[in-house]
C-alpha positions in Angstrom: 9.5 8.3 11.6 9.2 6.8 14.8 10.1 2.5 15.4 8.1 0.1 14.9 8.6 -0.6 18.4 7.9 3.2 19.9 4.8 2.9 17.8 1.4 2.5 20.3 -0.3 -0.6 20.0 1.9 -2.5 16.9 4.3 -5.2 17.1 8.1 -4.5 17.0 8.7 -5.9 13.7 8.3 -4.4 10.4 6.7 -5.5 7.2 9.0 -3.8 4.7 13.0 -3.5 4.4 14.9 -0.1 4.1 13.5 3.6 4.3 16.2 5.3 1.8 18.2 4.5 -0.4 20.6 6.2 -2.9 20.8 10.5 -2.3 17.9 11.8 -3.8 18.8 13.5 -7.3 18.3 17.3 -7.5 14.4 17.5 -8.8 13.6 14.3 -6.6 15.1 16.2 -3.3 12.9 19.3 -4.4 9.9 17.3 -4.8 10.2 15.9 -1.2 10.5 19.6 -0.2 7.7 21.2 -2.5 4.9 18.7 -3.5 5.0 16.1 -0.9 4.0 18.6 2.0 0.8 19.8 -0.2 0.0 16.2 -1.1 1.0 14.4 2.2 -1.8 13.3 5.0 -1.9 15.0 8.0 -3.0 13.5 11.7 -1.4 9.9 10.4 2.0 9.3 12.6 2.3 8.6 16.3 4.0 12.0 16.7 1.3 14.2 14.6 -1.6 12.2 16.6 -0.6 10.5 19.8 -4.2 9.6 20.8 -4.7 8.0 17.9 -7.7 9.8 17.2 -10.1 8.6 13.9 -9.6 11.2 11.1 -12.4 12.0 8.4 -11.9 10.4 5.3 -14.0 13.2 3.6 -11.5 15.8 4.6 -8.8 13.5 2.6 -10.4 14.9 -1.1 -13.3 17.4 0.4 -15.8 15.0 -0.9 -17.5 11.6 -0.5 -15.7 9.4 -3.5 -14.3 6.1 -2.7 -11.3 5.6 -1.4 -8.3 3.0 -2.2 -5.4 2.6 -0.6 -2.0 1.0 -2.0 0.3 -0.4 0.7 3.8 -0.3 -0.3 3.7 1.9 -3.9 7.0 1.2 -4.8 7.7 4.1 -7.9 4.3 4.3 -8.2 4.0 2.9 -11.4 1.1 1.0 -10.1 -0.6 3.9 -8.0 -0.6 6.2 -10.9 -1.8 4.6 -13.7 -4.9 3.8 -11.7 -5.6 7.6 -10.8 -5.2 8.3 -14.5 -7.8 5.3 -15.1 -10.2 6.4 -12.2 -10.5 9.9 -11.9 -13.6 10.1 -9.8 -11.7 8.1 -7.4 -9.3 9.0 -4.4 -5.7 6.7 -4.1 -4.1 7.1 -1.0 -0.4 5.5 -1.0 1.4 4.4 1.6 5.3 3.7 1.3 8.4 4.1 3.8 10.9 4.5 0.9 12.0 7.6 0.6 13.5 7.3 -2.3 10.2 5.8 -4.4 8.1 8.4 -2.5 10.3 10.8 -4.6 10.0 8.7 -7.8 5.8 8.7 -7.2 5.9 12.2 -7.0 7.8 12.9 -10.3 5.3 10.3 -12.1 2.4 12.3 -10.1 3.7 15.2 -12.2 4.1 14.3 -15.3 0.6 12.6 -15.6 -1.1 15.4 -13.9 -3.2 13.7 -11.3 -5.2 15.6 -8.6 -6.6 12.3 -6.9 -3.3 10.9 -5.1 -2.6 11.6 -1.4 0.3 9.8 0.1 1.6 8.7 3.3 5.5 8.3 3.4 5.6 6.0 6.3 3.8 2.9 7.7 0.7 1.8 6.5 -0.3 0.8 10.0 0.1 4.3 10.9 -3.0 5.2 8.6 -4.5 1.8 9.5 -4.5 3.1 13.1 -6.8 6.2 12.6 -9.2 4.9 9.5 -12.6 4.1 10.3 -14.2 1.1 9.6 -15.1 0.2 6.5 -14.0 3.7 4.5 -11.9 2.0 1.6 -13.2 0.3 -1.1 -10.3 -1.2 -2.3 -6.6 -2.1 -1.2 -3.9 -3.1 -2.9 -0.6 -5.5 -2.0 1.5 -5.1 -4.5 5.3 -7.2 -4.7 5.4 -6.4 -1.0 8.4 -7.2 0.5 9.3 -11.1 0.0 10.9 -12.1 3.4 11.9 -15.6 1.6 13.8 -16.6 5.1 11.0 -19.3 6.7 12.3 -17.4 10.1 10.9 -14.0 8.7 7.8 -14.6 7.0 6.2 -13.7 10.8 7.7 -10.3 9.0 5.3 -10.4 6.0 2.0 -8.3 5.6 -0.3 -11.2 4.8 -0.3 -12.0 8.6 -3.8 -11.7 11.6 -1.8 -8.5 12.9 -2.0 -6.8 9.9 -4.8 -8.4 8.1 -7.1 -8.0 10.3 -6.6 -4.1 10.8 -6.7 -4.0 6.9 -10.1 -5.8 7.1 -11.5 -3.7 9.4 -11.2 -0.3 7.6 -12.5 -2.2 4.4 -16.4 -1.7 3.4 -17.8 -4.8 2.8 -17.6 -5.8 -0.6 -14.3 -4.2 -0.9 -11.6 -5.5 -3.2 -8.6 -6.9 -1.9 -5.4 -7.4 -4.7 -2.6 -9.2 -4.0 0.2 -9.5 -7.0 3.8 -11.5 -5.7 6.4 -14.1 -7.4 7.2 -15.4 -4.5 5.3 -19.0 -4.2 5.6 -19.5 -0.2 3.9 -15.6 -0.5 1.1 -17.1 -2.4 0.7 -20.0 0.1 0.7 -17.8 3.0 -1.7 -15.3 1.6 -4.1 -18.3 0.3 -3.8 -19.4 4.4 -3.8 -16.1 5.8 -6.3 -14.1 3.9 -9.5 -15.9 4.0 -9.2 -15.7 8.2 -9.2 -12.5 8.5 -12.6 -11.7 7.0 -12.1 -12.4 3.1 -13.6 -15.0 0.3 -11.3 -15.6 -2.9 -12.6 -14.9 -6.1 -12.3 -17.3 -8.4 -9.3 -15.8 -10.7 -6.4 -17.4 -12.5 -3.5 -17.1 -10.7 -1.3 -16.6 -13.6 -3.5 -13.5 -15.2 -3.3 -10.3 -14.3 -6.2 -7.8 -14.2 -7.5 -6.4 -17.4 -6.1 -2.9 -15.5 -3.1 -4.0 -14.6 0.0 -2.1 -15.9 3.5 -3.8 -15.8 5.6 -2.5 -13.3 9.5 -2.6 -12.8 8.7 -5.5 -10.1 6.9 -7.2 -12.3 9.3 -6.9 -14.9 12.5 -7.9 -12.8 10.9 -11.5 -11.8 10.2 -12.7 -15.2 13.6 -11.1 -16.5 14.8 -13.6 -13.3 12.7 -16.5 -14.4 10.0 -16.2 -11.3 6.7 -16.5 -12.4 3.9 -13.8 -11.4 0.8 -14.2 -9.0 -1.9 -12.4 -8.9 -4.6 -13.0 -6.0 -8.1 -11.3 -5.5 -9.8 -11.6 -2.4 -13.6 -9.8 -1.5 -14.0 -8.4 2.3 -17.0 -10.5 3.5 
């Protein structure tokens, strides 16, 4: 994958941390070989389209059904429970970890879902070459925390991203946002509403009636940090 910096039109700094981790295990490193190409979206990267020309999101599923898009899928805990939930609806994931990519794919799998397509990179990548208002809803999920003051420049809930993210939403689109970390909640309460969103008027402290714990989730109440989850409406 190319640098942030190399790629046309984005900042130099990235949103998210590493890109791999541990050595793949055996049936992880196979899946990367064997699934991910059939499921993987073409025309995304800088080096697959340099011109940065608008795909069709109707060629993503061969049909017209909505469209949501997870930034940053982690395992894909998340990502797949809502396929199984939704099956008239198309997920498209987006995650530069290499290593949960391959853990997505082995929970893809097992659940047998057809409506999943992924992109293992940057989500600014695909936010590059959507069309407006295709997706009709997007979800944030434990991003990254960047708890340095110096690097919250680095989170997603800023104009450079936000407002790309708003543009390829339809209006009326859902926008999710779960974190633990509080100055993440202040800055997405600050950030969000600019960049072409209205709150909805949700407790804080609930989760969605759809929402299925994930490791994340699980890790910051084992560490005593309390849950947030936001809900924002593309205007």
């Amino acid at each position: 994958m190319k640098s942030a910096a190399l790629r046309s039109g984005v900042p130099g700094r990235n949103f998210y941390g590493r890109v791999r981790g541990k050595t793949l295990k055996p049936a992880q490193a196979l899946a990367i070989d064997e699934d991910l190409p059939r499921l993987r979206l073409s025309g995304i990267t800088v080096g697959d389209n340099p011109d940065r020309i608008r795909i069709d999101p109707a060629t993503i599923f061969g049909d017209a059904r909505p469209l949501w898009l997870e930034i940053g899928f982690g395992g894909g805990e998340h990502m797949v429970h809502q396929a199984q939930i939704n099956p008239g609806v198309g997920l498209i994931g987006c995650e530069p970890f290499l290593n949960g990519v391959a853990m997505a794919l082995g929970k893809m799998k097992r659940a047998g879902v057809s409506n999943i397509r992924l992109h293992p990179g940057d989500a600014r990548d695909l936010l590059d070459v959507l069309p407006d208002a295709c997706i009709s809803r997007a979800f944030l999920l434990y991003p990254d925390p960047w708890p340095k003051t110096r690097h919250h420049r680095r989170r997603f809930v800023t104009p450079e991203h936000l407002h790309p993210l708003a543009r390829v939403l339809a209006p009326g689109a859902e926008f999710r946002v779960a974190t633990d970390i509080p100055s993440y909640v202040r800055q997405t309460l600050d950030e969000v509403p600019f960049a072409g969103f209205r709150r909805i008027d949700h407790a804080t402290d609930a989760a969605w009636s759809d929402w299925p714990s994930t490791r994340y989730e699980a890790k910051a109440l084992r560490e005593g940090r309390a849950p947030h989850y936001l809900t924002f409406v593309r205007a």
